[in-house]
DSSP file (Angstrom, degrees, kcal/mol; ACC not computed):
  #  RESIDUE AA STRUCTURE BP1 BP2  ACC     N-H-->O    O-->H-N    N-H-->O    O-->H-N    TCO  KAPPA ALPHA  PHI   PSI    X-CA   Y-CA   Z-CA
    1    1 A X              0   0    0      0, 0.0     4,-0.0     0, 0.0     0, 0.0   0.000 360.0 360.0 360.0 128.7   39.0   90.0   21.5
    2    2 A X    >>  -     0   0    0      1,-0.1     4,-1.9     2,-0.1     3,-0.6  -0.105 360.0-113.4 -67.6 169.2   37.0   93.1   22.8
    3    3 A X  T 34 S+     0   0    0      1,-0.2    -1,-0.1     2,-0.2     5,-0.1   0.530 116.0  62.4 -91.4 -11.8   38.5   96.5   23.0
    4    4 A X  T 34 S+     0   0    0      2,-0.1     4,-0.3     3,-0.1    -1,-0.2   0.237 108.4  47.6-100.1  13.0   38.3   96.5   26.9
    5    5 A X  T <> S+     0   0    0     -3,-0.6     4,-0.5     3,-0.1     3,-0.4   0.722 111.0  44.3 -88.8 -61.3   40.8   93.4   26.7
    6    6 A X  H  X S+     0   0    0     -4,-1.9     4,-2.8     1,-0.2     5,-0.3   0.806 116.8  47.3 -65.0 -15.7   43.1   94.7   24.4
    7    7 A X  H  > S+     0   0    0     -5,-0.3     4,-3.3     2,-0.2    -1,-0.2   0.945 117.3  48.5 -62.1 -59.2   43.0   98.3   26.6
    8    8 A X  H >4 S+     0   0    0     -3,-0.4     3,-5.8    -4,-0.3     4,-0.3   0.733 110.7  48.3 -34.0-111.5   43.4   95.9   29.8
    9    9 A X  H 3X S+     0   0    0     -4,-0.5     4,-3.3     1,-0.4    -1,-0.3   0.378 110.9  49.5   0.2 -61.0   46.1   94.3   28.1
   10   10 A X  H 3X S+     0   0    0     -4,-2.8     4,-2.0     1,-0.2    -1,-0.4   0.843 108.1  53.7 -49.1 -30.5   47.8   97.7   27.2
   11   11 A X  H <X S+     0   0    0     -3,-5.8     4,-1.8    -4,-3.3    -1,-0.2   0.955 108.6  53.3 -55.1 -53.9   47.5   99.0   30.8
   12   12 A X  H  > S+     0   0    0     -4,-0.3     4,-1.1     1,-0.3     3,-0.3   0.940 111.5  42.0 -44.3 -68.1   49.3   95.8   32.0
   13   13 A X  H  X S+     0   0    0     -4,-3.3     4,-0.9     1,-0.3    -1,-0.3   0.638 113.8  47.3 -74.8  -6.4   52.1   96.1   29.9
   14   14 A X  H  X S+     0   0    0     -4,-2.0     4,-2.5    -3,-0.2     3,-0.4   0.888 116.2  47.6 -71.7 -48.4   52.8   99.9   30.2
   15   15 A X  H  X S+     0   0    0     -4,-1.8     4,-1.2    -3,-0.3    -2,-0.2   0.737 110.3  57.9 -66.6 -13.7   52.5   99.5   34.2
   16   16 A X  H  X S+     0   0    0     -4,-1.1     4,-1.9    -5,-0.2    -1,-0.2   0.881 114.2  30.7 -87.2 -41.8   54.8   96.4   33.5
   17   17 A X  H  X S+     0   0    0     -4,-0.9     4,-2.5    -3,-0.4    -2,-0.2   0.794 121.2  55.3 -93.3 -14.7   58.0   98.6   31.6
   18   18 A X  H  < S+     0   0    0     -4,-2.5    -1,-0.2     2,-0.2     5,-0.2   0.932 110.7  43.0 -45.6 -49.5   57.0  101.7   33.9
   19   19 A X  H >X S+     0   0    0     -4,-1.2     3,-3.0     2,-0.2     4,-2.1   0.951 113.4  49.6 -80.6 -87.4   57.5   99.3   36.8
   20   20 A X  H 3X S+     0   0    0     -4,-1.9     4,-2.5     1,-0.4    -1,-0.2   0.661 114.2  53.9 -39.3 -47.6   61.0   97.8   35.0
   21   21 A X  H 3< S+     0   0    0     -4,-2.5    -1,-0.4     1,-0.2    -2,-0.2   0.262 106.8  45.8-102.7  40.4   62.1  101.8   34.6
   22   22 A X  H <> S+     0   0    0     -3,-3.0     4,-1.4     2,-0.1    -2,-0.3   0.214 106.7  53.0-101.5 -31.4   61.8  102.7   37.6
   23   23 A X  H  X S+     0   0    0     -4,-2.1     4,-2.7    -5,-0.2     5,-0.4   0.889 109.8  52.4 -81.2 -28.1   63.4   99.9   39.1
   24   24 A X  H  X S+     0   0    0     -4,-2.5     4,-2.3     2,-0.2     5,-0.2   0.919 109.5  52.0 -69.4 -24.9   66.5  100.7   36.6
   25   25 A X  H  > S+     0   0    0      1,-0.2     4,-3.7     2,-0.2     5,-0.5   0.994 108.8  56.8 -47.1 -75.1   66.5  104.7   38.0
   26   26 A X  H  X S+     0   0    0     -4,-1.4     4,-1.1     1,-0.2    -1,-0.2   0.665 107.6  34.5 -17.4 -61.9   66.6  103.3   40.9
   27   27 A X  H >X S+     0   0    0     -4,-2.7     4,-4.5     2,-0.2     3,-1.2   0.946 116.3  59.8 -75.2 -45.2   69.8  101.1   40.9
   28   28 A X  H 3X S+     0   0    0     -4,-2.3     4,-1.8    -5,-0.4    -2,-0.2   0.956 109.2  44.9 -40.9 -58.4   71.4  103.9   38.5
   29   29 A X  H 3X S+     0   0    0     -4,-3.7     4,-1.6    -5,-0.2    -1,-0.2   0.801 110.1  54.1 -47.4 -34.6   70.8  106.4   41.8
   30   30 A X  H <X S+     0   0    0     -3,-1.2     4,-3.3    -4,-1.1    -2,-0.2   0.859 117.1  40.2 -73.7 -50.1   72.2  103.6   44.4
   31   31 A X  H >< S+     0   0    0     -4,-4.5     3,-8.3     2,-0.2    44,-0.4   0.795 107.2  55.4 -45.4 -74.3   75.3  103.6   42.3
   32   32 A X  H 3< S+     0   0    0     -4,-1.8    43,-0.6     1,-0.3    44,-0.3   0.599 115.1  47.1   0.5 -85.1   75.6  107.2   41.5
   33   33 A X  H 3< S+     0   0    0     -4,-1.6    -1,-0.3    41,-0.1    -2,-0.2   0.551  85.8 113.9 -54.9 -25.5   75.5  107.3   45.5
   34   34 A X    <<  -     0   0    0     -3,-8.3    41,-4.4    -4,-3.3     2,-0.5  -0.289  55.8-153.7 -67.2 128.5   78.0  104.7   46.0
   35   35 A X  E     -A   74   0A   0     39,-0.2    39,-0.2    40,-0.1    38,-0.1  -0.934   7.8-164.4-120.3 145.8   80.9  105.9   47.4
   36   36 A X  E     -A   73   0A   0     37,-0.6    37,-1.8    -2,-0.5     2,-0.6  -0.199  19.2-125.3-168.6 142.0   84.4  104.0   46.7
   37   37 A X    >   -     0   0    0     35,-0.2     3,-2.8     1,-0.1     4,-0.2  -0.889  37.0 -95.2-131.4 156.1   87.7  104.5   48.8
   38   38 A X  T 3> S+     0   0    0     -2,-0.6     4,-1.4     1,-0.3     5,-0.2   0.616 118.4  49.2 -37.2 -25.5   91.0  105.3   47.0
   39   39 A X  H 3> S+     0   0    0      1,-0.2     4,-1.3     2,-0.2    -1,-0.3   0.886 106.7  52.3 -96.4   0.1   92.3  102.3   46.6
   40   40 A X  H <> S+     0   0    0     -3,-2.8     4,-2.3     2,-0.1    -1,-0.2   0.723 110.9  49.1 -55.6 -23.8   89.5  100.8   45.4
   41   41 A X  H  > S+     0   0    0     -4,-0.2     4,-2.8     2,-0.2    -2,-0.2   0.793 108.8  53.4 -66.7 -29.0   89.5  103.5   43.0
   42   42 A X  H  X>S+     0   0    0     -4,-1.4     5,-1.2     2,-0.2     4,-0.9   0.966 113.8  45.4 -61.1 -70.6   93.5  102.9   42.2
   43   43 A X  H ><5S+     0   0    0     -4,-1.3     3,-1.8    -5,-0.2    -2,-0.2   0.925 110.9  54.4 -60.0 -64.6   92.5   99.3   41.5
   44   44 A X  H 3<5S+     0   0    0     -4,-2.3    -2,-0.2     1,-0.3    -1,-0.2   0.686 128.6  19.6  -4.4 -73.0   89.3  100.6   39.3
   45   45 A X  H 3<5S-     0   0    0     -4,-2.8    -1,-0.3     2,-0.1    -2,-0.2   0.150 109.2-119.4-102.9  20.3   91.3  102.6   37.1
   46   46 A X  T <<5 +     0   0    0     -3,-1.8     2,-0.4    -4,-0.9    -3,-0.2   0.990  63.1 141.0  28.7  82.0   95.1  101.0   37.7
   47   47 A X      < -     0   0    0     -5,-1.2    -1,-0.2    -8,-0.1     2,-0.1  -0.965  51.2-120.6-139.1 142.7   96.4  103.8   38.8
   48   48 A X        -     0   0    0     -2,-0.4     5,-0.2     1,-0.1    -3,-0.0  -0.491  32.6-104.9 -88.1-179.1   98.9  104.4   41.6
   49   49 A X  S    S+     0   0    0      2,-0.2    -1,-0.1     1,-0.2   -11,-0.0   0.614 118.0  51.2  -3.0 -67.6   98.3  106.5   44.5
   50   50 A X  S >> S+     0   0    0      1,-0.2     3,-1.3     2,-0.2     4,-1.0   0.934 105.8  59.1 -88.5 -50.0  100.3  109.4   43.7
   51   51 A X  H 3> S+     0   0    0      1,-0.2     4,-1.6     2,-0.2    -1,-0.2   0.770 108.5  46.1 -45.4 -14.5   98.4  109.6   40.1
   52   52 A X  H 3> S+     0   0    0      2,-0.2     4,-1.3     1,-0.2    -1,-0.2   0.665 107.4  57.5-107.3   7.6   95.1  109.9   41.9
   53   53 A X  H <> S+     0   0    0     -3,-1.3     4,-0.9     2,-0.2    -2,-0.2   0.804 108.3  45.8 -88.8 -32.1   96.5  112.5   44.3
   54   54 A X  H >X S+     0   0    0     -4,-1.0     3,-1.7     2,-0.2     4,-1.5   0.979 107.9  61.9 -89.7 -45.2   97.5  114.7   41.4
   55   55 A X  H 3X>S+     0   0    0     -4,-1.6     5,-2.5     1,-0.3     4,-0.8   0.790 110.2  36.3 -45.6 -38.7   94.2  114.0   40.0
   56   56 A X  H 3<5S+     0   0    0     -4,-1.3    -1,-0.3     2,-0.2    -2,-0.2   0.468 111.2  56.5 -88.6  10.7   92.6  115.5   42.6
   57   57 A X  H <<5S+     0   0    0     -3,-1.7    -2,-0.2    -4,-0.9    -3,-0.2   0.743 115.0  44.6-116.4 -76.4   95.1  118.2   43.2
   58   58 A X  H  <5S-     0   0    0     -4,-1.5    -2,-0.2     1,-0.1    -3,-0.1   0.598 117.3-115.5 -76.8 -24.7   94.2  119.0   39.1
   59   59 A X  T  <5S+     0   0    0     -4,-0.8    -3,-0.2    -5,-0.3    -1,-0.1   0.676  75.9 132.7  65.5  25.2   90.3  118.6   39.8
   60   60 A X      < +     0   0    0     -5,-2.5     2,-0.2    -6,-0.2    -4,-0.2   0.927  65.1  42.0 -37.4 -63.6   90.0  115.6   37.6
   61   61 A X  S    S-     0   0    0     -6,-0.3     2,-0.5    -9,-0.1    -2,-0.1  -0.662  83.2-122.0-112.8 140.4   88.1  113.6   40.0
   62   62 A X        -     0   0    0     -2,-0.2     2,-0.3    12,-0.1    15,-0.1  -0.628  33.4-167.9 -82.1 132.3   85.2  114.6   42.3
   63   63 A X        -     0   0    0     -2,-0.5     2,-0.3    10,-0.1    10,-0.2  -0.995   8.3-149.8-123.3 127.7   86.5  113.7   46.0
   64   64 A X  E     -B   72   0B   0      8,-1.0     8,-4.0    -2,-0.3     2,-0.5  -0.931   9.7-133.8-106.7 143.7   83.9  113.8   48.7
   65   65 A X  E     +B   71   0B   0     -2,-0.3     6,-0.2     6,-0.2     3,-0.1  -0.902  23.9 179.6 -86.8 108.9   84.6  114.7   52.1
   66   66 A X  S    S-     0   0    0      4,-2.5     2,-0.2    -2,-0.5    -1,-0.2   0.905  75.1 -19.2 -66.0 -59.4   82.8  112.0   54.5
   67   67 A X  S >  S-     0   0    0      3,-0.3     3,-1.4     0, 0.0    -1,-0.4  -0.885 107.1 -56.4-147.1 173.9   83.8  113.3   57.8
   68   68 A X  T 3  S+     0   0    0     -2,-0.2     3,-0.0     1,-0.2    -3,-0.0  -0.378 130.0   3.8 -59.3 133.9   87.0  115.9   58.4
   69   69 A X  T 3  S+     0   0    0      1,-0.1     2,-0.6    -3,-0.0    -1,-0.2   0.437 107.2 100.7  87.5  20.2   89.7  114.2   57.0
   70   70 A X    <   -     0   0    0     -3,-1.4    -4,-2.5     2,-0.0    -3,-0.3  -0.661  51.9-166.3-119.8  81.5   88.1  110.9   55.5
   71   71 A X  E     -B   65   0B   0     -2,-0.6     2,-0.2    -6,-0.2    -6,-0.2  -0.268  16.3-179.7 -67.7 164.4   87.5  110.9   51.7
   72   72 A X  E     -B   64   0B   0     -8,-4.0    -8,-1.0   -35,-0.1     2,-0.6  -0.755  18.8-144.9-152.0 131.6   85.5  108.7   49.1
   73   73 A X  E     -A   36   0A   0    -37,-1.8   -37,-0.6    -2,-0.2     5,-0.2  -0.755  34.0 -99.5-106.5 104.5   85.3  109.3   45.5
   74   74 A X  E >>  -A   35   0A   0     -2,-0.6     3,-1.3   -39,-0.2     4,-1.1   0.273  13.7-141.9 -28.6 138.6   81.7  108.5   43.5
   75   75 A X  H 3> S+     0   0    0    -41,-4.4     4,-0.7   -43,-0.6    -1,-0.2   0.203 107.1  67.7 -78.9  35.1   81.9  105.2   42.0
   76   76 A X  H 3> S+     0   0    0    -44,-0.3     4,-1.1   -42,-0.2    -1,-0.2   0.581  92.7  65.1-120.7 -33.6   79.7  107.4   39.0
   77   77 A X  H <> S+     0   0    0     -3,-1.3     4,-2.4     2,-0.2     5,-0.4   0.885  93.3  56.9 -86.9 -50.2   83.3  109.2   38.8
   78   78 A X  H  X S+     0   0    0     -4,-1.1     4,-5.3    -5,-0.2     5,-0.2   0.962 111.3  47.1 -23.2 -67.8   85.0  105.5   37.4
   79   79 A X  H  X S+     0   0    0     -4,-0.7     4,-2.4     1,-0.3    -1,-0.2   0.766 107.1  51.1 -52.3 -32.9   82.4  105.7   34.5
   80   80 A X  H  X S+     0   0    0     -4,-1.1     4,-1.0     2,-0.2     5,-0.4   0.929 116.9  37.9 -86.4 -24.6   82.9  108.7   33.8
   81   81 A X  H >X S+     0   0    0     -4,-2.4     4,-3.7     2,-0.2     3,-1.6   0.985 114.0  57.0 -37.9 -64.3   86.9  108.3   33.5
   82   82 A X  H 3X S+     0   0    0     -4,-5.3     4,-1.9    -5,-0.4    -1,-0.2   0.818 112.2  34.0 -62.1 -40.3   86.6  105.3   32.1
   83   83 A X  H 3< S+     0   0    0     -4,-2.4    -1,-0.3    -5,-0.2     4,-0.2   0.390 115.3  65.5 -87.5  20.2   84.3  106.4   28.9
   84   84 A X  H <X S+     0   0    0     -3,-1.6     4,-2.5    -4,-1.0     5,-0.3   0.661 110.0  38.5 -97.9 -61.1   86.6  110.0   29.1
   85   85 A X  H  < S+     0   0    0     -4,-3.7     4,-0.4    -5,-0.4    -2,-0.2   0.879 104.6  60.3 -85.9 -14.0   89.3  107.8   28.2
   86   86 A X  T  < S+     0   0    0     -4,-1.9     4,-0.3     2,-0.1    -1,-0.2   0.883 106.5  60.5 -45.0 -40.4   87.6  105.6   25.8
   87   87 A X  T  4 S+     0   0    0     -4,-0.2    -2,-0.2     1,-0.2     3,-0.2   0.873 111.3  27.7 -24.8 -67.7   87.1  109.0   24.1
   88   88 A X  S  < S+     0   0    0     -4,-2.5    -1,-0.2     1,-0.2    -2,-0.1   0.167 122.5  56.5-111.5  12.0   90.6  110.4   23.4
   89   89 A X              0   0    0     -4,-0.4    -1,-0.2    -5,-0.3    -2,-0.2   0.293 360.0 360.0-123.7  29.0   92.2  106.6   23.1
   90   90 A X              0   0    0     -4,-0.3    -3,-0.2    -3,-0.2    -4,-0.1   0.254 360.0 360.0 116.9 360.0   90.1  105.2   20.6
């Protein structure tokens, strides 16, 4: 095999996993942006209501304002809960 296959070859497969992490940024960035509303978050972390009110009263949880008086809380904010509490509970 010549050295302008095996280059070829290389190109391919670097353009191939560029291609592969880019498309993973990508979905990581849609999530990130997805935004969830509290009771789907309640359900997420099984949590009532009034626990996610003091959470966001305490500035546990990132709350975004959508329009005046409409929240939605990043689903990026689950993940981080969720490995927060993997943390300190084993």
């Amino acid at each position: 095999m010549a050295m302008s296959d095996i280059e070829t070859i290389l190109e391919s497969q670097q353009l191939q996993v560029q291609c592969a992490l880019n498309a993973l940024r990508a979905r990581r960035e849609q999530e990130e942006l997805e935004l969830l509303t509290k009771k789907e978050v309640c359900a997420a972390l099984k949590i009532s209501r009034a626990t996610l009110w003091r959470m966001e009263k305490r500035g546990q949880i990132k709350v975004v304002e959508v329009v005046p008086g409409i929240t939605r809380i990043p689903s990026a904010e689950i993940r981080r809960i969720h490995s927060q509490s993997k943390v300190t509970h084993g």
